[in-house]
N, C-alpha and C positions, 0 to 999 in steps of 0.2 A: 411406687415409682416416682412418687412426688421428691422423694429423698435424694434422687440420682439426678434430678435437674442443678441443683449448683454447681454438683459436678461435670455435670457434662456443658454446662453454659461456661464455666472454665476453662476447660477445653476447649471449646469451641474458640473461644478465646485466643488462647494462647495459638492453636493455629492458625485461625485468621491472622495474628501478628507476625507470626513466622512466615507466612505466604506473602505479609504482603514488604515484611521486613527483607527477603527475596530478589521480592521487585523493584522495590526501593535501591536495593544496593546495585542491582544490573542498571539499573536505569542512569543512577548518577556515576556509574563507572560509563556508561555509554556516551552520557552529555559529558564527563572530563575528557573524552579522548577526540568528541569533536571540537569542543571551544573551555578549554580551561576554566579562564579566568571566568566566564560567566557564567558557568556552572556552579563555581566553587558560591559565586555571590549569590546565585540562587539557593545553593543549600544553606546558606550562610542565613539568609533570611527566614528560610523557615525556621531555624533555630532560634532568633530573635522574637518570632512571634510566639513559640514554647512557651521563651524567657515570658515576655509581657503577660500572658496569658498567667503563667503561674501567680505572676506578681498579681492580681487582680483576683487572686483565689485565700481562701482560707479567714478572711475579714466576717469577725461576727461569732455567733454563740459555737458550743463543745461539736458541735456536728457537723456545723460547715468546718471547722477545723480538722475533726476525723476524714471528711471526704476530700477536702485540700490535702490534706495526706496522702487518700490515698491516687488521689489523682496525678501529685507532685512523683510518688512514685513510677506510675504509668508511663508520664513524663520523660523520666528520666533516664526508662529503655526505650522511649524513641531517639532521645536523644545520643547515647549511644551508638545506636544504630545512622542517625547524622553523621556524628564523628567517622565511624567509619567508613561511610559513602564517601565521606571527603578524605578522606584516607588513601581509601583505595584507587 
């Protein structure tokens, strides 16, 4: 049974993101319809702080560079998902 935990921590994963990737997009569809412009600079900033964040990752030996990896990945389907809250 010990075998079937990565996978299901996986999972678990990927739908927690989808649940909350969901809520993220109704919510910032909800804040664009009541006040635009201050919405969009709200989503706008949490992107910025993505950026910074990554920028301050990956510095130092073969490991933290694998983990910068794979976190620049993770990353970059939240960021995705930004784009499209302000999109929509």
């Amino acid at each position: 049974m010990t075998d079937l935990k990565p996978i299901a921590d996986e999972a678990a994963t990927r739908f927690a993101f989808s649940l909350l990737r969901s809520a993220y997009l109704d919510l910032a569809q909800t804040l664009l319809r009541i006040e635009a412009e201050p919405a969009r600079e709200l989503l706008q900033g949490v992107e910025h702080r993505i950026a910074y964040r990554l920028g301050s990752l990956g510095q130092g030996d073969v490991e933290g560079h694998l983990q910068a990896s794979a976190l620049a990945a993770a990353a970059g389907q939240v960021q995705a998902v930004l784009r499209d809250a302000q999109a929509g």
